[in-house]
PDB file of N, H, CA, C and O in Angstrom:
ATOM      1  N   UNK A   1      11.083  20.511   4.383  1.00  0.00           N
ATOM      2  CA  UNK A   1      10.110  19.866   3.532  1.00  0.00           C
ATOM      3  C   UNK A   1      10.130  18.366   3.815  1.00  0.00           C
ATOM      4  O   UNK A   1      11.071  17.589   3.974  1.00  0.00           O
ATOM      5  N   UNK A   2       8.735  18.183   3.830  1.00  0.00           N
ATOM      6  H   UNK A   2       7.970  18.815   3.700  1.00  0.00           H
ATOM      7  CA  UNK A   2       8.762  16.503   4.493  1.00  0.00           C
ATOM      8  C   UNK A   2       8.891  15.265   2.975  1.00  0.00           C
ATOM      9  O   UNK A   2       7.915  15.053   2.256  1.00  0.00           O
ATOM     10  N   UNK A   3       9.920  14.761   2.806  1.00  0.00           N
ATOM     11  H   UNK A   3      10.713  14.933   3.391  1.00  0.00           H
ATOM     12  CA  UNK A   3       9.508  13.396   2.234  1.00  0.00           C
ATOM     13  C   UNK A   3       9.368  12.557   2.653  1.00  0.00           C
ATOM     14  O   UNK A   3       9.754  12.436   3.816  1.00  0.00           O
ATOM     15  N   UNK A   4       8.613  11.232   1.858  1.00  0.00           N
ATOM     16  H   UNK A   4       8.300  11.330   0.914  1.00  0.00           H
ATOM     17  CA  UNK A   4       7.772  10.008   2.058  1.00  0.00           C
ATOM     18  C   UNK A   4       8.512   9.361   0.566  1.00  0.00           C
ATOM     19  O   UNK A   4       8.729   9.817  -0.556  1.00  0.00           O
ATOM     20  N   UNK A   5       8.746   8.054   1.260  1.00  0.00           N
ATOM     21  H   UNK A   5       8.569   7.684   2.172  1.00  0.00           H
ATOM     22  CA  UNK A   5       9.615   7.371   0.576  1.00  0.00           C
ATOM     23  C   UNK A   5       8.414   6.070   0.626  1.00  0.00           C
ATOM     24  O   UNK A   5       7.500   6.189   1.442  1.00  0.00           O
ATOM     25  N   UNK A   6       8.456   4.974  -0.175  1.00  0.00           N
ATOM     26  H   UNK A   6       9.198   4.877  -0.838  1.00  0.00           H
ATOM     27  CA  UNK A   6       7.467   3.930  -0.176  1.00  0.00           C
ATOM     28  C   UNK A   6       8.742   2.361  -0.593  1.00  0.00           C
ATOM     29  O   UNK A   6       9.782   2.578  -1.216  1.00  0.00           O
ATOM     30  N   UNK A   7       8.389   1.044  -0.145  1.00  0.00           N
ATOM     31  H   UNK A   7       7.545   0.868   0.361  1.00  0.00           H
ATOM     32  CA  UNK A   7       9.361   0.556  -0.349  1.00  0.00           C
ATOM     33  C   UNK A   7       8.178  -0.764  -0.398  1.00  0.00           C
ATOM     34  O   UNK A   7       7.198  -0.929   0.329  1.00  0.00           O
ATOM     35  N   UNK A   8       8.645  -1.542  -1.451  1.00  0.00           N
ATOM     36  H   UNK A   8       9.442  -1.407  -2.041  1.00  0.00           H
ATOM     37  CA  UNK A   8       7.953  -2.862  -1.423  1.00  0.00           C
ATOM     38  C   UNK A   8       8.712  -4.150  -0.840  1.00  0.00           C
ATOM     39  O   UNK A   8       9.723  -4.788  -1.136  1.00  0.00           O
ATOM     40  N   UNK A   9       7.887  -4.196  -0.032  1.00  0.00           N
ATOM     41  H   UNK A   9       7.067  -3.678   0.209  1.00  0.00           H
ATOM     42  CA  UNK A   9       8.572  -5.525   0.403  1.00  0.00           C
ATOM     43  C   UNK A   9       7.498  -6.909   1.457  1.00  0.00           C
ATOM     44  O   UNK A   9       6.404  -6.881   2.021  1.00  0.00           O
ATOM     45  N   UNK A  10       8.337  -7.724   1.306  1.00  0.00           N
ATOM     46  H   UNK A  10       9.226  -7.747   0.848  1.00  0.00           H
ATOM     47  CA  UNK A  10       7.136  -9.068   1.783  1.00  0.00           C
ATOM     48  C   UNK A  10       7.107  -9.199   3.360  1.00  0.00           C
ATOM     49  O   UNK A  10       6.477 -10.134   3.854  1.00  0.00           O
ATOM     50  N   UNK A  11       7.698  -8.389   4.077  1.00  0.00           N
ATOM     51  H   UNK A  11       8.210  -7.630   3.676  1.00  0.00           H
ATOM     52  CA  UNK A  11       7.418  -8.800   5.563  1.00  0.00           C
ATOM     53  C   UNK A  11       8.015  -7.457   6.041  1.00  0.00           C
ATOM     54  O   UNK A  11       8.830  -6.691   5.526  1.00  0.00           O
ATOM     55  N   UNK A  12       7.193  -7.433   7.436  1.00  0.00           N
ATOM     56  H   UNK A  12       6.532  -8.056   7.854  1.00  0.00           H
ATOM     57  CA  UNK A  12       7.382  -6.313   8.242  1.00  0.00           C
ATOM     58  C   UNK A  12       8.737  -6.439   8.677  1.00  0.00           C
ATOM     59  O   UNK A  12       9.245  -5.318   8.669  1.00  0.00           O
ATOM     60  N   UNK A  13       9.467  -7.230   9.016  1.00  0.00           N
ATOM     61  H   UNK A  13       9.054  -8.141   9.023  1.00  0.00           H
ATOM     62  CA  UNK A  13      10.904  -7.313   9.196  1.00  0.00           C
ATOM     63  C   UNK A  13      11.822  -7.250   8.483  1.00  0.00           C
ATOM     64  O   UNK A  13      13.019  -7.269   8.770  1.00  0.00           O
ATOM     65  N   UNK A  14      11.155  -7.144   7.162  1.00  0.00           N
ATOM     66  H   UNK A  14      10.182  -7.129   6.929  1.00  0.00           H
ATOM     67  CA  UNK A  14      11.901  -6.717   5.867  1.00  0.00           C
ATOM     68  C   UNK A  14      12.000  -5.309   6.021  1.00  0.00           C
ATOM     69  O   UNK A  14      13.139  -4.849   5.940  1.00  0.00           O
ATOM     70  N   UNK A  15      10.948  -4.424   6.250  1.00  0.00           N
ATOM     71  H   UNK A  15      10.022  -4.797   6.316  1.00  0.00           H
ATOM     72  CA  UNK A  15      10.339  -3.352   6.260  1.00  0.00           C
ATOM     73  C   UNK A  15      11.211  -2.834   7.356  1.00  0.00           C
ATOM     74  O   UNK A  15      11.502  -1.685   7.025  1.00  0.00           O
ATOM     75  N   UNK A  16      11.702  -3.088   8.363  1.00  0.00           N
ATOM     76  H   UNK A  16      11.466  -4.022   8.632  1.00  0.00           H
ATOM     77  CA  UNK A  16      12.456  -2.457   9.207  1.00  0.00           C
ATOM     78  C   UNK A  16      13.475  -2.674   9.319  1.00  0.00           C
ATOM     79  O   UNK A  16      14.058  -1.828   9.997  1.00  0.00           O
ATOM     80  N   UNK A  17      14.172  -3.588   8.910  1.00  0.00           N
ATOM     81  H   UNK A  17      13.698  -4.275   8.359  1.00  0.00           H
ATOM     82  CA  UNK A  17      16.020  -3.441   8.468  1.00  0.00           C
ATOM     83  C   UNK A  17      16.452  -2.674   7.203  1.00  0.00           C
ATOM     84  O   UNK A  17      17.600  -2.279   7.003  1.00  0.00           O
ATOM     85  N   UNK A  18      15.207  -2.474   6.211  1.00  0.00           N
ATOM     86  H   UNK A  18      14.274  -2.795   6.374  1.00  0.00           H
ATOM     87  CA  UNK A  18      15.313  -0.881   5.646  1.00  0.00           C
ATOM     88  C   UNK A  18      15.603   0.050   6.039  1.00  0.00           C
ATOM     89  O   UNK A  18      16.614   0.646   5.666  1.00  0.00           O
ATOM     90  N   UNK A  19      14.514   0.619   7.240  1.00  0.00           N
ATOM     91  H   UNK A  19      13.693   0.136   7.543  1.00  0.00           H
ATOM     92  CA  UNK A  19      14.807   1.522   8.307  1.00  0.00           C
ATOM     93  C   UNK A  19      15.731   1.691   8.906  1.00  0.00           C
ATOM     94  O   UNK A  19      16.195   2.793   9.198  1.00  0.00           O
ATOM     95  N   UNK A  20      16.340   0.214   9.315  1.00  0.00           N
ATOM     96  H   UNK A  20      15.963  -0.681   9.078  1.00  0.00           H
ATOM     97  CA  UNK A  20      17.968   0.543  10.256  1.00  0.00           C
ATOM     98  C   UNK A  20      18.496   1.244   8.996  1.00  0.00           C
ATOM     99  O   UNK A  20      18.714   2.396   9.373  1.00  0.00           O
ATOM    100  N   UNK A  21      18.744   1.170   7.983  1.00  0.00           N
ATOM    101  H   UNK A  21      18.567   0.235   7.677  1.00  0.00           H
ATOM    102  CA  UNK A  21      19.951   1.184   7.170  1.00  0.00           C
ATOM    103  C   UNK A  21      19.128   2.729   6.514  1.00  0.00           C
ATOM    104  O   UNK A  21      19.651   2.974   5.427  1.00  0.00           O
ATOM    105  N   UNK A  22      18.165   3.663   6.817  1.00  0.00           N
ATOM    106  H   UNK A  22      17.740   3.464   7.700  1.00  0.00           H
ATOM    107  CA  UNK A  22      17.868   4.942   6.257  1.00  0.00           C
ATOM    108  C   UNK A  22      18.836   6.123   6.510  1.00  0.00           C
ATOM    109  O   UNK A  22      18.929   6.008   7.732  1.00  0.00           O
ATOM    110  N   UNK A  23      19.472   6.979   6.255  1.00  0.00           N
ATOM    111  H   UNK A  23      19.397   7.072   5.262  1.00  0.00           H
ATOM    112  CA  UNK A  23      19.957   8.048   6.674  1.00  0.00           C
ATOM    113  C   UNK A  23      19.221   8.819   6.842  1.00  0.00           C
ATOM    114  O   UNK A  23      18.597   9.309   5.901  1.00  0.00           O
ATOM    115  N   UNK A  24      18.976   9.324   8.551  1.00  0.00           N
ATOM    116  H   UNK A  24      19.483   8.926   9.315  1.00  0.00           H
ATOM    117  CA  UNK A  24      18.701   9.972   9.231  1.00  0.00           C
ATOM    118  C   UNK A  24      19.186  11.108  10.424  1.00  0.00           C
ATOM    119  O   UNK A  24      19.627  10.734  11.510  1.00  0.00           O
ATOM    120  N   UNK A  25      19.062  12.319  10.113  1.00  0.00           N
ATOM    121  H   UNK A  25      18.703  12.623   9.231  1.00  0.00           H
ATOM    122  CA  UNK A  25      18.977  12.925  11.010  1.00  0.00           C
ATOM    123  C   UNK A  25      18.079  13.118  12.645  1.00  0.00           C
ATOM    124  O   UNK A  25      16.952  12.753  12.980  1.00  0.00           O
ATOM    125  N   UNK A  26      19.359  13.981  13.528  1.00  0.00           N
ATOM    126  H   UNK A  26      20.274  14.278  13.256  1.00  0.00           H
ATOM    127  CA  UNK A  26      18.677  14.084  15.154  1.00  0.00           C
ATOM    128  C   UNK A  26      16.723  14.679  14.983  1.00  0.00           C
ATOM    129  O   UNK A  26      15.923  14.688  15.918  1.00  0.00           O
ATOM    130  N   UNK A  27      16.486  15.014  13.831  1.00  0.00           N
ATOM    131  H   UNK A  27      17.135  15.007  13.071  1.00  0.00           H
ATOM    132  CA  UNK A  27      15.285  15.605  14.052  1.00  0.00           C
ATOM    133  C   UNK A  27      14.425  15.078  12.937  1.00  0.00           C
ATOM    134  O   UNK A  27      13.483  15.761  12.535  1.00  0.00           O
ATOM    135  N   UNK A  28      14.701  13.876  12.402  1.00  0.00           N
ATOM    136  H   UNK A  28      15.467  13.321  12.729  1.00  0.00           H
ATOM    137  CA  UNK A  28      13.929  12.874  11.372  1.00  0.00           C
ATOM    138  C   UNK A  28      13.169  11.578  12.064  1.00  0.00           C
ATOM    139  O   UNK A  28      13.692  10.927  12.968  1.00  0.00           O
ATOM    140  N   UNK A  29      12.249  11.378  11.678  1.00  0.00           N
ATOM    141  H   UNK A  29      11.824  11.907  10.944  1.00  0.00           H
ATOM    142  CA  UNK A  29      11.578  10.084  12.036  1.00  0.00           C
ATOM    143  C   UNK A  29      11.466   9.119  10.997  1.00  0.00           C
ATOM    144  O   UNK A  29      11.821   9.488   9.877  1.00  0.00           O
ATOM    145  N   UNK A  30      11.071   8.031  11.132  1.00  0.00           N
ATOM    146  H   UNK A  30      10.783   7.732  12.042  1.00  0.00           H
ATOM    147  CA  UNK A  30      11.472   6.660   9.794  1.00  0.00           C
ATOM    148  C   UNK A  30      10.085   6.168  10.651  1.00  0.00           C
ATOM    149  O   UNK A  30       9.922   5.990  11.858  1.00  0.00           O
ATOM    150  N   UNK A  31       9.042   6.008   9.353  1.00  0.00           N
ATOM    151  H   UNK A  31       9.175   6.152   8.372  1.00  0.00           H
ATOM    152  CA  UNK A  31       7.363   5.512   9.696  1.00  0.00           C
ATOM    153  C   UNK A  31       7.297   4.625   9.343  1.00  0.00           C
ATOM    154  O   UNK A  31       7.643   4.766   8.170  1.00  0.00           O
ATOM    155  N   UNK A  32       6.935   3.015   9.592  1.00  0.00           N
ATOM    156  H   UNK A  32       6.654   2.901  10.545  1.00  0.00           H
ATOM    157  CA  UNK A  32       6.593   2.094   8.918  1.00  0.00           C
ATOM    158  C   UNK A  32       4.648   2.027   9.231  1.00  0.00           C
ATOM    159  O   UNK A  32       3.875   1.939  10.185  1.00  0.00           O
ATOM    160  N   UNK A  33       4.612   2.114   8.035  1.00  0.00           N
ATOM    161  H   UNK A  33       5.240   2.185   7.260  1.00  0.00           H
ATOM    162  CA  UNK A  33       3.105   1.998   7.578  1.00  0.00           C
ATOM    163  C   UNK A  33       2.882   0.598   6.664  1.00  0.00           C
ATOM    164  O   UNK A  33       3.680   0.233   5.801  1.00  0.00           O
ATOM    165  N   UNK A  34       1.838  -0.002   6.965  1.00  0.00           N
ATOM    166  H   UNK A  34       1.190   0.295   7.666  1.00  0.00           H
ATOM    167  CA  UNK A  34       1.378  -1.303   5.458  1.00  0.00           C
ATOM    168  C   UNK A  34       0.039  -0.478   4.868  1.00  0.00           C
ATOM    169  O   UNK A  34      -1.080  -0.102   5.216  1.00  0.00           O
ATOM    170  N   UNK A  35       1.037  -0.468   3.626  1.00  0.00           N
ATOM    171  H   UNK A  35       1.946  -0.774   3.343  1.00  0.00           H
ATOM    172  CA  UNK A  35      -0.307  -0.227   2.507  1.00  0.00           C
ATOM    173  C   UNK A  35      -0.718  -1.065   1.646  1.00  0.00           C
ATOM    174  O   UNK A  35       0.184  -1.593   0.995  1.00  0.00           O
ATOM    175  N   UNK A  36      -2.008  -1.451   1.351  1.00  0.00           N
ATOM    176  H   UNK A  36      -2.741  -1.022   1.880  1.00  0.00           H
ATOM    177  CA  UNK A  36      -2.576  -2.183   0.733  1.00  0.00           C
ATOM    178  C   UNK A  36      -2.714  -1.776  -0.635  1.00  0.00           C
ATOM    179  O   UNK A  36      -2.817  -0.714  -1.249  1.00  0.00           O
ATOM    180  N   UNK A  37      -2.670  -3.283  -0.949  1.00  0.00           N
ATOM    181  H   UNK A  37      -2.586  -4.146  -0.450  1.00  0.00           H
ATOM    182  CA  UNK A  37      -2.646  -2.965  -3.117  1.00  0.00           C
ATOM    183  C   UNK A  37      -4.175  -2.951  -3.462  1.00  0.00           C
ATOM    184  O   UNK A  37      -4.771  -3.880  -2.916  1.00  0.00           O
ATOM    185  N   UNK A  38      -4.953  -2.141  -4.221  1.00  0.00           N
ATOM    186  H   UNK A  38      -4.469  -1.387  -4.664  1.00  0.00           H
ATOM    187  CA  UNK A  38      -6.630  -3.041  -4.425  1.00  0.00           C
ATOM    188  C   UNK A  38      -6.449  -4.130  -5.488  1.00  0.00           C
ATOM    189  O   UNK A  38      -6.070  -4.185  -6.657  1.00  0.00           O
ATOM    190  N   UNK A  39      -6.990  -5.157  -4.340  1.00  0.00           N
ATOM    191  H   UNK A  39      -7.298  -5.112  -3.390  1.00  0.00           H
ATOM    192  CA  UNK A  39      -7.854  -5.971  -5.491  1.00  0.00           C
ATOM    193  C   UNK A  39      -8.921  -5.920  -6.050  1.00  0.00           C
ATOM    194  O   UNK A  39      -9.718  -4.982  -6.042  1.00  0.00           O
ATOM    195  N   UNK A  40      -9.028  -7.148  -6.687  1.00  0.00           N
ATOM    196  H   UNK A  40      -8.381  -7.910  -6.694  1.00  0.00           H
ATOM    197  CA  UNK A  40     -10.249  -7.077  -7.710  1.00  0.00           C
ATOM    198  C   UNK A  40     -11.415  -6.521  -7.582  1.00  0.00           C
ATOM    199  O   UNK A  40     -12.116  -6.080  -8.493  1.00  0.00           O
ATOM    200  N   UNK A  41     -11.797  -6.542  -5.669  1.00  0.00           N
ATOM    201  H   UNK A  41     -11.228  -6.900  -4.929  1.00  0.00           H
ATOM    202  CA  UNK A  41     -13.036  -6.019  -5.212  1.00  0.00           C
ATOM    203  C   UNK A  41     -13.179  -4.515  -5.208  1.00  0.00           C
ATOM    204  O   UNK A  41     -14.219  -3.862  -5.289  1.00  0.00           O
ATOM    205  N   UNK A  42     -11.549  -3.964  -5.066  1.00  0.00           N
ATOM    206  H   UNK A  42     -10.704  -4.495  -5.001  1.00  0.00           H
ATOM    207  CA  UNK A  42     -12.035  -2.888  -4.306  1.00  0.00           C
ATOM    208  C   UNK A  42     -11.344  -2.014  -6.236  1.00  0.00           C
ATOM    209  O   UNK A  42     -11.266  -0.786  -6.275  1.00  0.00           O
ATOM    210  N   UNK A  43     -11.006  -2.735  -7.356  1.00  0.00           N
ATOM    211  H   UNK A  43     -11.069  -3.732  -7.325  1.00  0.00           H
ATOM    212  CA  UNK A  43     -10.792  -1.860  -8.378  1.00  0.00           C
ATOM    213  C   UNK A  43     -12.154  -1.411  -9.023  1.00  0.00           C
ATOM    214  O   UNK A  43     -13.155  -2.105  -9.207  1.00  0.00           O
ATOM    215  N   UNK A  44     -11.901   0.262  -9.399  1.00  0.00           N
ATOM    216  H   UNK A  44     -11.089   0.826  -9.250  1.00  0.00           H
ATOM    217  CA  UNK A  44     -13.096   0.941 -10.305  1.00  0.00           C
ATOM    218  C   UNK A  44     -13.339   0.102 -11.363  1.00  0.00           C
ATOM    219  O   UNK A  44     -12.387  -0.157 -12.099  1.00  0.00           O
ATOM    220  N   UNK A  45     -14.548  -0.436 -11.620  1.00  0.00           N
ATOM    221  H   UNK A  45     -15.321  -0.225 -11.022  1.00  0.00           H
ATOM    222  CA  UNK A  45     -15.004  -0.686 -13.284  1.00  0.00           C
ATOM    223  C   UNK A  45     -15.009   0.464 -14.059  1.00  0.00           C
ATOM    224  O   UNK A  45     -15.315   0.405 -15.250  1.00  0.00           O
TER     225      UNK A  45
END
């Protein structure tokens, strides 16, 4: 079963010394993705 973990943080190099430090297995991968927050433009009225 696949989990997805989400982590906030201010820089992509933040974002990947997370990664060094994930416990992982020979048959796991560690994804860095940027997800965006909506702003004001893109929130439902």
């Amino acid at each position: 079963m696949e989990r997805a973990r989400l982590i906030d943080v201010a820089t992509e190099e933040e974002a990947r010394e997370w990664a060094r430090r994930m416990p992982v297995g020979p048959a796991n991968t560690v994804g860095l993705r940027r997800c965006e927050r909506p702003g004001a433009s893109r929130t439902p009225r």
